[in-house]
C-alpha positions as CSV (number, residue, x, y, z in Angstrom):
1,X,131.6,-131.1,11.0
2,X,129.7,-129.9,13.9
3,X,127.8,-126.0,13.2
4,X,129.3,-123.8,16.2
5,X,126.7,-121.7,18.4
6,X,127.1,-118.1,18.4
7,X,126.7,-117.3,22.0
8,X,127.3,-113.7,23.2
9,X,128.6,-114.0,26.6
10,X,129.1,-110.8,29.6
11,X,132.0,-111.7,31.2
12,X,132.3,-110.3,34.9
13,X,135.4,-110.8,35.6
14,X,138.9,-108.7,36.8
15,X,141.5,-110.9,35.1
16,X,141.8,-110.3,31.4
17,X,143.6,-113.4,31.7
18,X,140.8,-115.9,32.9
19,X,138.2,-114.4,30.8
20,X,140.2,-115.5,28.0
21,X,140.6,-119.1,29.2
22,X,136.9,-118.9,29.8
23,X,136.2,-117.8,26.4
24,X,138.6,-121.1,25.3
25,X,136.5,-123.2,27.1
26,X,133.7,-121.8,24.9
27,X,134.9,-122.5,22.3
28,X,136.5,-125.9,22.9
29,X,132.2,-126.6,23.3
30,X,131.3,-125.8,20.3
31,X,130.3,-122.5,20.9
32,X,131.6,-119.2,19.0
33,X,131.5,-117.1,21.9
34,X,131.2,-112.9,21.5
35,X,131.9,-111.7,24.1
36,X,132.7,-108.7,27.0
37,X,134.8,-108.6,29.7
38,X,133.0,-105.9,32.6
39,X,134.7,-105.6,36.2
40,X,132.5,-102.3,37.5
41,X,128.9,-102.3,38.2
42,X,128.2,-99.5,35.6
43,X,130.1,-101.5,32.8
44,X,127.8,-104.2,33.9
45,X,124.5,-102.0,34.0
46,X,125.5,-101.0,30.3
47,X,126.0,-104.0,28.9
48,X,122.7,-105.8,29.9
49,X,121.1,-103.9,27.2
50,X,120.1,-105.8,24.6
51,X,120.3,-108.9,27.6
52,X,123.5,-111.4,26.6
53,X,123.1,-115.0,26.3
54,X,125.0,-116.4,29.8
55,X,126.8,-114.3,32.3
56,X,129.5,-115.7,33.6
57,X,130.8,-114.1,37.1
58,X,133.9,-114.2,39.5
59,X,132.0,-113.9,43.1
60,X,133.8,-111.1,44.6
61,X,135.4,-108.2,42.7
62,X,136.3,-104.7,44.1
63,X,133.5,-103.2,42.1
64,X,130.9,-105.8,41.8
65,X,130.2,-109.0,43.6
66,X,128.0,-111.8,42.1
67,X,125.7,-111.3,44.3
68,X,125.2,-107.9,43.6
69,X,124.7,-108.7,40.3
70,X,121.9,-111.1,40.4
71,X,119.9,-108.5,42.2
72,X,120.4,-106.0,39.3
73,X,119.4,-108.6,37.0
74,X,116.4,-109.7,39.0
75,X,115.6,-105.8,39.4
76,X,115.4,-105.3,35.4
77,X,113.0,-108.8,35.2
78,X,116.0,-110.4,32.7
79,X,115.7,-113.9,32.2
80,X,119.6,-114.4,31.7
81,X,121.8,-117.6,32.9
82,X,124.4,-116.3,35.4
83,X,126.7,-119.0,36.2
84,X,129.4,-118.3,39.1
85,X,132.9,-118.5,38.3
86,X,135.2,-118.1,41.1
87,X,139.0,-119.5,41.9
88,X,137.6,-120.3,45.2
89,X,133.9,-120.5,47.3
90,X,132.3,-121.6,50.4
91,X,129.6,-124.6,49.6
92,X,127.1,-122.4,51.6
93,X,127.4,-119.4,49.8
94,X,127.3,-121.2,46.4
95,X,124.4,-122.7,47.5
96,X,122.4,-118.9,48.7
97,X,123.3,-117.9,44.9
98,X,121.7,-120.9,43.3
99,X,118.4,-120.2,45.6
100,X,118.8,-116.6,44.9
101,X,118.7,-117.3,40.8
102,X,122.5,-118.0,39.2
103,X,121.9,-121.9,37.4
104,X,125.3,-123.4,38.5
105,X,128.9,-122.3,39.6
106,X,132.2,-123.8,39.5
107,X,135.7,-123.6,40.1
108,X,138.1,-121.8,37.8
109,X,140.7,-125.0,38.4
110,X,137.8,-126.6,36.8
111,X,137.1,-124.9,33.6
112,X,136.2,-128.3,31.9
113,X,132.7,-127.7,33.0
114,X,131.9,-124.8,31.9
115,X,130.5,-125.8,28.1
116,X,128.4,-128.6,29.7
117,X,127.0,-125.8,31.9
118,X,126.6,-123.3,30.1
119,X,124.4,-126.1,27.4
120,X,122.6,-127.2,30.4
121,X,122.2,-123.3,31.7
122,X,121.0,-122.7,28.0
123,X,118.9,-125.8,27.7
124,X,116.9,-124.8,31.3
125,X,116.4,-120.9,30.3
126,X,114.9,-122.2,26.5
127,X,112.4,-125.2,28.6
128,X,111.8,-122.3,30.6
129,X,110.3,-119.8,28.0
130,X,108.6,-122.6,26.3
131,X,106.7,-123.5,29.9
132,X,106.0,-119.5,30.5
133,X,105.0,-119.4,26.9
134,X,102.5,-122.4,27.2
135,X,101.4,-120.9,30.4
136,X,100.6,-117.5,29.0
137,X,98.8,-119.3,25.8
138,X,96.7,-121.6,28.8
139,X,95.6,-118.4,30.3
140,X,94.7,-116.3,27.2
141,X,92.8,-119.5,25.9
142,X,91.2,-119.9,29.3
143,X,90.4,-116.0,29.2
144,X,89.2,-116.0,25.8
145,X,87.1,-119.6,26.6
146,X,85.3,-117.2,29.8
147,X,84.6,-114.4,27.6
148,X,83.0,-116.4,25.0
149,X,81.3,-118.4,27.7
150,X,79.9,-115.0,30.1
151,X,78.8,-113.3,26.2
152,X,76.4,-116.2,25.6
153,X,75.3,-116.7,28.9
154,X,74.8,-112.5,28.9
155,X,72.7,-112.7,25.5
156,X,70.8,-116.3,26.2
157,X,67.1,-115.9,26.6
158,X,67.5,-119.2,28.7
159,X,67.9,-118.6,32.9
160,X,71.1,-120.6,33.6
161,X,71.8,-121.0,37.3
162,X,74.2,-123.1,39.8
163,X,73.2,-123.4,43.7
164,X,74.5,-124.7,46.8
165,X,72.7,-127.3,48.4
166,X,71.9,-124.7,51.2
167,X,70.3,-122.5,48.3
168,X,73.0,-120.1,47.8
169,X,73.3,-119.0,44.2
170,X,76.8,-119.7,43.1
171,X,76.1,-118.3,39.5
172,X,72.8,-116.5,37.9
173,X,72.9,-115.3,34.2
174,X,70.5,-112.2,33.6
175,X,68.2,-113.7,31.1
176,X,65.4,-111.3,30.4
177,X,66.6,-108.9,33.0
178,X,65.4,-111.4,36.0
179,X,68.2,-113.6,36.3
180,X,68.9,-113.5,40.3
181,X,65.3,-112.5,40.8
182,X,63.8,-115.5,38.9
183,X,66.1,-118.5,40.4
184,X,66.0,-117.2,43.6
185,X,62.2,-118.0,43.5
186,X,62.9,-121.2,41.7
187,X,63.4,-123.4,44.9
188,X,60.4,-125.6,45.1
189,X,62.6,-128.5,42.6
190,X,65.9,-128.0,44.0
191,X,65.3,-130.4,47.2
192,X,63.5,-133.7,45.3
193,X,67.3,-133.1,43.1
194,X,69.4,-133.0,45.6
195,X,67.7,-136.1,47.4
196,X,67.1,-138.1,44.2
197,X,70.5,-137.4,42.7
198,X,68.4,-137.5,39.3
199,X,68.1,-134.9,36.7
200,X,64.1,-133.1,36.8
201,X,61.9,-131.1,34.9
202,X,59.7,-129.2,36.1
203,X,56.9,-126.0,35.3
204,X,56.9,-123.1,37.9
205,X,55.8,-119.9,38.4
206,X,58.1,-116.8,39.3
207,X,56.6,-113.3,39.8
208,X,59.0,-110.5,38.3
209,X,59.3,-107.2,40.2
210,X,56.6,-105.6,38.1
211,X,54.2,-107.9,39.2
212,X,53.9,-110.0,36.2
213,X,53.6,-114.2,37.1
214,X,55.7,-116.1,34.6
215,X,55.5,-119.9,33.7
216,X,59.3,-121.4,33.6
217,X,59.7,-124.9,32.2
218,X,63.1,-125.7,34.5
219,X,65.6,-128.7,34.0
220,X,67.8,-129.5,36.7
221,X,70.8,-131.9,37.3
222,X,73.4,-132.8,39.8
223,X,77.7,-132.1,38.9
224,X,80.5,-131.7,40.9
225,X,82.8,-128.8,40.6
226,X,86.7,-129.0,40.6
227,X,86.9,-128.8,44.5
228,X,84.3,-131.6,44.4
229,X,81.4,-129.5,45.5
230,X,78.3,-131.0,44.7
231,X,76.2,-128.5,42.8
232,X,72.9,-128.2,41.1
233,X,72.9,-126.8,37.2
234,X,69.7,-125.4,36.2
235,X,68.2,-124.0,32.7
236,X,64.8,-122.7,32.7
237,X,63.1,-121.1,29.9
238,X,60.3,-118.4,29.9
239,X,57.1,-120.7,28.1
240,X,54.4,-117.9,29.5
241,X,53.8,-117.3,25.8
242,X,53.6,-120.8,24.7
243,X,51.3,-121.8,28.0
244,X,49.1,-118.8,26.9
245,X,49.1,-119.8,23.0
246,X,48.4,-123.1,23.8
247,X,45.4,-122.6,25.9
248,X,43.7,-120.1,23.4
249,X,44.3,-123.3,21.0
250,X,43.0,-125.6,23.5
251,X,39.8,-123.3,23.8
252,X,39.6,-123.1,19.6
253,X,39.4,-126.9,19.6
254,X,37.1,-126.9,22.1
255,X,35.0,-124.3,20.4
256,X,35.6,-126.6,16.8
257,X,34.4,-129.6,19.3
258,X,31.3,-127.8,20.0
259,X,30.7,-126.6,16.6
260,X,31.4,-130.1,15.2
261,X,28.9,-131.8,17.6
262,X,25.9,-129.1,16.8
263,X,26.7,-129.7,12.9
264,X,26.8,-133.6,13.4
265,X,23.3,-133.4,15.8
266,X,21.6,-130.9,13.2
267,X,22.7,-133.2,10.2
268,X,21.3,-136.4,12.2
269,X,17.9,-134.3,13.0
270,X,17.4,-133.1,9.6
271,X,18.5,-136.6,8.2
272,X,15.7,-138.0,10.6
273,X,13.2,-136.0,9.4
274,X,13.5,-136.8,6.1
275,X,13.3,-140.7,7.2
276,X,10.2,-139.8,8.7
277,X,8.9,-137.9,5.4
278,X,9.8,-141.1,3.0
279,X,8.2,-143.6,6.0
280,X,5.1,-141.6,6.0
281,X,4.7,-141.0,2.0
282,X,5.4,-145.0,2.0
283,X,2.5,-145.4,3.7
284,X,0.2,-143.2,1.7
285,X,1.2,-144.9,-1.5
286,X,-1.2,-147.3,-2.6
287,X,1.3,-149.6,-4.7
288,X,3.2,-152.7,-3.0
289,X,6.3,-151.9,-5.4
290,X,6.5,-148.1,-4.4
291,X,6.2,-148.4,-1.1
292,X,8.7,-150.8,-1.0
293,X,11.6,-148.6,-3.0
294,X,10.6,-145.3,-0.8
295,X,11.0,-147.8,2.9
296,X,14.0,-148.6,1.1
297,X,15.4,-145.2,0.9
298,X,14.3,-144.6,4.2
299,X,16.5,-146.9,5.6
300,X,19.5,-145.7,3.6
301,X,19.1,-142.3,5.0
302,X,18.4,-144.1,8.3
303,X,21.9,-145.8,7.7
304,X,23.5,-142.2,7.5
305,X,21.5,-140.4,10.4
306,X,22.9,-143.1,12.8
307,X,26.5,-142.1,11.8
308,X,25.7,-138.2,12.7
309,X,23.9,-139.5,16.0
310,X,27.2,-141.4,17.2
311,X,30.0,-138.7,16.0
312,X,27.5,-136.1,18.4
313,X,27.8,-138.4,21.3
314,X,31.3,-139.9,20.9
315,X,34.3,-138.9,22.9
316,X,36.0,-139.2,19.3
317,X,35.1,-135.9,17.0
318,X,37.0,-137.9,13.6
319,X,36.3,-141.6,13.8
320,X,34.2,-143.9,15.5
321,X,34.0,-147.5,16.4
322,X,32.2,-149.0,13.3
323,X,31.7,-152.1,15.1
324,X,29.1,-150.6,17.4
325,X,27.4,-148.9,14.7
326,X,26.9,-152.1,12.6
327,X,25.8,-153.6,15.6
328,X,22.7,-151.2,16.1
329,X,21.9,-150.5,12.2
330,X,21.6,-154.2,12.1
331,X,19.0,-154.3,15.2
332,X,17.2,-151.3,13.9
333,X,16.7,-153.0,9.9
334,X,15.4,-155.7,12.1
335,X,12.6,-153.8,13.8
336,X,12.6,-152.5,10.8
337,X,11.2,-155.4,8.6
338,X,8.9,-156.3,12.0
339,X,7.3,-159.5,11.7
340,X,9.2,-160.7,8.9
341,X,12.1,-160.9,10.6
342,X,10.7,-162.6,13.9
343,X,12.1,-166.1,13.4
344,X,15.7,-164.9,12.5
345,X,18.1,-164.7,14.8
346,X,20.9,-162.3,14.3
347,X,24.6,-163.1,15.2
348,X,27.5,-160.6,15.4
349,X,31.4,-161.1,15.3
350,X,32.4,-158.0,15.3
351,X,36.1,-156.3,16.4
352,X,36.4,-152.6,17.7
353,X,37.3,-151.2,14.5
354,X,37.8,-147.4,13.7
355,X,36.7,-145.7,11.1
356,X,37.3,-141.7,10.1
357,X,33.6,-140.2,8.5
358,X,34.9,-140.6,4.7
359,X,35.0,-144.0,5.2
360,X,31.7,-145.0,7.6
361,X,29.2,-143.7,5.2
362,X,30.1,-145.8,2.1
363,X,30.5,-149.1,4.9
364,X,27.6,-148.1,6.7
365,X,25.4,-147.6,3.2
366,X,26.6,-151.4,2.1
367,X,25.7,-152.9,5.3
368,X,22.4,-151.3,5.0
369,X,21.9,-153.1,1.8
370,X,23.4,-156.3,2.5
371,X,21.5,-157.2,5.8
372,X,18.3,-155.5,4.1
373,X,18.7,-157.9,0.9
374,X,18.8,-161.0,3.4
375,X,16.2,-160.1,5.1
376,X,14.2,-159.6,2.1
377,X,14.8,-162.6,0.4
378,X,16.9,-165.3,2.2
379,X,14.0,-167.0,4.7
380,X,10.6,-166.5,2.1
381,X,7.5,-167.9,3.5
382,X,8.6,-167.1,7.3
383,X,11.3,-169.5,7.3
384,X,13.5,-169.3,10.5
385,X,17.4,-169.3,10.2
386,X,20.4,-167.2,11.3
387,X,22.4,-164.1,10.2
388,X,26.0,-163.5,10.5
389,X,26.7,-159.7,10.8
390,X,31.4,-159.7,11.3
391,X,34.2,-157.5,11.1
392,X,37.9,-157.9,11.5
393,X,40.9,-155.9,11.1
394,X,44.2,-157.4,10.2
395,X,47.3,-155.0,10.9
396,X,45.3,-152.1,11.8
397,X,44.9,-151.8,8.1
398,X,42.8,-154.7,5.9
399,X,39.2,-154.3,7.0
400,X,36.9,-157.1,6.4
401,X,33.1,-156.5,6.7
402,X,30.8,-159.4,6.1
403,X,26.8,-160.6,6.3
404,X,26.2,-164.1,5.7
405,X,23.0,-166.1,5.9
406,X,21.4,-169.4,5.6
407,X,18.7,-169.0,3.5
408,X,17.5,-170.2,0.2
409,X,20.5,-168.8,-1.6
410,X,21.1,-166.8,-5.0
411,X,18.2,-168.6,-7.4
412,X,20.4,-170.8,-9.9
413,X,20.1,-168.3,-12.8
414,X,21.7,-165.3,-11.6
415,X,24.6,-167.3,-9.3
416,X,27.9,-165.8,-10.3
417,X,26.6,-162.9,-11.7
418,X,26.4,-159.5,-10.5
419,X,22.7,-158.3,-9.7
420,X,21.2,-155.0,-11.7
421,X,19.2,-154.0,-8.3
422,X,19.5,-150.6,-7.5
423,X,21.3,-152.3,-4.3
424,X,23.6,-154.0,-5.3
425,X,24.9,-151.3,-7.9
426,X,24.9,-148.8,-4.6
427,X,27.0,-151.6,-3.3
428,X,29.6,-151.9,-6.0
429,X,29.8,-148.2,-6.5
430,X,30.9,-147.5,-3.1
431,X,33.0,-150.4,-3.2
432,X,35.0,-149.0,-5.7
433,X,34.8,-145.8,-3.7
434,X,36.7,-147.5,-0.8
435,X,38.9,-148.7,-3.1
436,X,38.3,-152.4,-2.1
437,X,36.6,-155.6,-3.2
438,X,33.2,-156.8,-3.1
439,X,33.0,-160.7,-3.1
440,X,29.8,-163.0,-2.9
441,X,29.2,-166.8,-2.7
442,X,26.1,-168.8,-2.7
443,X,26.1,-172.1,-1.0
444,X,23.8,-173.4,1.2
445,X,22.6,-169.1,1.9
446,X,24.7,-166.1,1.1
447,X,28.0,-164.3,2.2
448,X,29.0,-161.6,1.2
449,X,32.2,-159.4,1.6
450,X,33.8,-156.4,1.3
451,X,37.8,-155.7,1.8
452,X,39.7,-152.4,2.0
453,X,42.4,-150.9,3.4
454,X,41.9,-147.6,5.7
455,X,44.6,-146.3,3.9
456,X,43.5,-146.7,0.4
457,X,40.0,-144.5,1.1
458,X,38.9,-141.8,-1.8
């Protein structure tokens, strides 16, 4: 069984008679109609309040025509279905009252009609309120979406802006009180935008009213508005604090820099000095053996001097190119040993390789004492032959260093043995120190090599 539909209905209308058949009709529709039969215009005025359901109306009575009536429901702002009711009515004035508001109208031979209407009427007024109250929902969201939108514009320390192509500013915020000011002055990266069609990013000055230049780092980028306007978006962000802390850090380094380079150049001076000392006590010593141990400290301070002298004239404060240091340590052991190292030539492989301070002293001490060693006892009796000074560096990682000769060789009874020379102990102590390997082979002259990793330093 179908539910029946209150519906309180206002009944304009002089017949008692066809108010009653209306009120069948009703009710034949499924609707349990309540409802009040008016005929005056202050009957009708009194029951408006609360607003009925559906009106139905004759179209002329003595006191109150439905025209009449519309207007006073227009007047008040109700939202109430009228539908026209009338025993008889011209098409065109049935059709003034549908544009002046009443949903339908029919004949009173007709009454059949008048639950479908009155659904439809009902159906209309309810599609209605649901569009108005989507409407109204649109615009508070829209409002509330503006409001959010203009509150963190208003508090962002960023400049936001939109211009015209001709340079009129459609939109400023007021970031740090300069808003208009600032963008208005921000005009030399608008152009190359505009022409490019491609987003920019720029660093400009804008002076504020006070007299004060700013730097602005600005971004820029084409969009189209919802007329189809092209427009340029802009954000630009006040970096006169960062430009100024970053050249007082740019000054500090170059101070450090200085400081570095006086350190390294008095380190290499002092260093030299003490060469000198040992080179010159060597030489007043009348003993072959202690001469020979003092030249050989020499040269291991010479090894470390050389180091200081290229960080102080490097480009490079923390590292430099190991391979041109071995290149010149080995030339200067050679003028070193004089004479004795006149028929052997000297050979270098050597890659640009790298190397931070902590790790060019212990390298740079090892190839002191490996190219010294062969030079000291691989060609005896002025023999001629070559050596091989090379480095390689596999992955920017594995460093190999190597001197090899062809000279006499290990003698027979210390080959595969570690040597007890004060050397060679230097050598395997800063091997470890590097955290690598120290390997050396005897056939047919010498090689020896060391392997480490930059990464695994001490």
């Amino acid at each position: 069984m179908n539910q029946t539909i209150v519906l309180r209905a206002l009944i304009l209308e002089d017949r008692a008679e066809d108010a009653e058949l209306m009120a069948h009709e009703l009710r034949l529709s499924g609707f349990d109609p309540h409802w009040r039969r008016v005929a005056t215009e202050p009957d009708f005025l009194a029951h408006l309040i609360p607003p009925p359901d559906v009106i139905l109306a004759d179209c002329t009575l003595p006191g109150l025509n439905a025209r009449r009536a519309l207007q006073l429901i227009e007047d008040r702002g109700l939202s109430v279905p009228f539908i026209v009711v009338s025993g008889a009515i011209a098409e065109d004035a049935a059709a003034a009252m549908i544009r002046q508001g009443a949903a339908d109208f029919l004949l009173k031979d007709r009454l059949a009609r008048l639950g479908p209407a009155v659904k439809h009427a009902l159906l209309e007024k309810e599609l209605r309120r649901q569009i108005r109250h989507q409407k109204i929902q649109a615009n508070e969201e829209l409002q509330a979406s503006e409001a959010r939108f203009h509150t963190f514009m208003r508090h962002s320390p960023a400049l936001a802006f939109i211009k015209e192509e001709s340079g009129h500013i459609v939109y400023v915020n007021n970031a740090s009180g300069h808003g208009a000011e600032a963008a208005g002055q921000l005009l030399s990266g608008d152009a190359p935008v505009f022409e490019s069609g491609e987003p920019s990013r720029t660093i400009e000055q804008v002076t504020t009213t006070g007299g004060q230049v700013r730097e602005m780092l600005c971004f820029r980028f084409l969009f189209n508005d919802a007329a189809g306007r092209r427009l340029l978006g802009g954000v630009s962000v006040d970096i006169t604090e960062q430009k100024a802390a970053e050249k007082a850090l740019s000054e500090a380094l170059a101070g450090k820099d200085v400081l570095l380079r006086e350190v390294h150049h008095r380190v290499k001076n002092n260093l030299q000095t003490i060469s000198s000392l040992l080179h010159m006590q060597a030489e007043l010593l009348p003993d072959f053996p202690s001469r020979h141990a003092l030249r050989d400290a020499q040269r291991r301070v010479h090894s470390m001097a050389l180091i200081h002298e290229l960080m102080y004239g490097g480009t490079d404060m923390d590292e430099v190119d190991f391979g041109e240091y071995a290149r010149r340590l080995t030339r200067d052991l050679f003028d070193s040993f004089g004479a004795q190292a006149g028929l052997v030539d000297l050979r270098f492989v050597l890659d640009p390789v790298s190397l931070a301070m902590d790790l060019m002293i212990p390298c740079g001490l090892i190839l002191n004492e490996l190219v010294t060693n062969s030079l000291k006892y691989a060609f005896p009796g002025g023999r001629a032959g070559e050596i091989l000074v090379s480095l390689h560096c596999e992955g920017g990682q594995t460093v190999t260093m190597a001197v090899t000769d062809n000279g006499i060789g290990l003698p027979p009874d210390i080959r595969g043995q570690r040597s007890k020379s004060l050397g060679m102990r230097i050598v395997d102590i800063l091997t470890r120190q590097l955290g690598g390997s120290f390997v050396q082979r005897s056939n047919g002259g010498v090689s020896s090599t060391v392997t480490f990793t930059r990464s695994g330093k001490v």
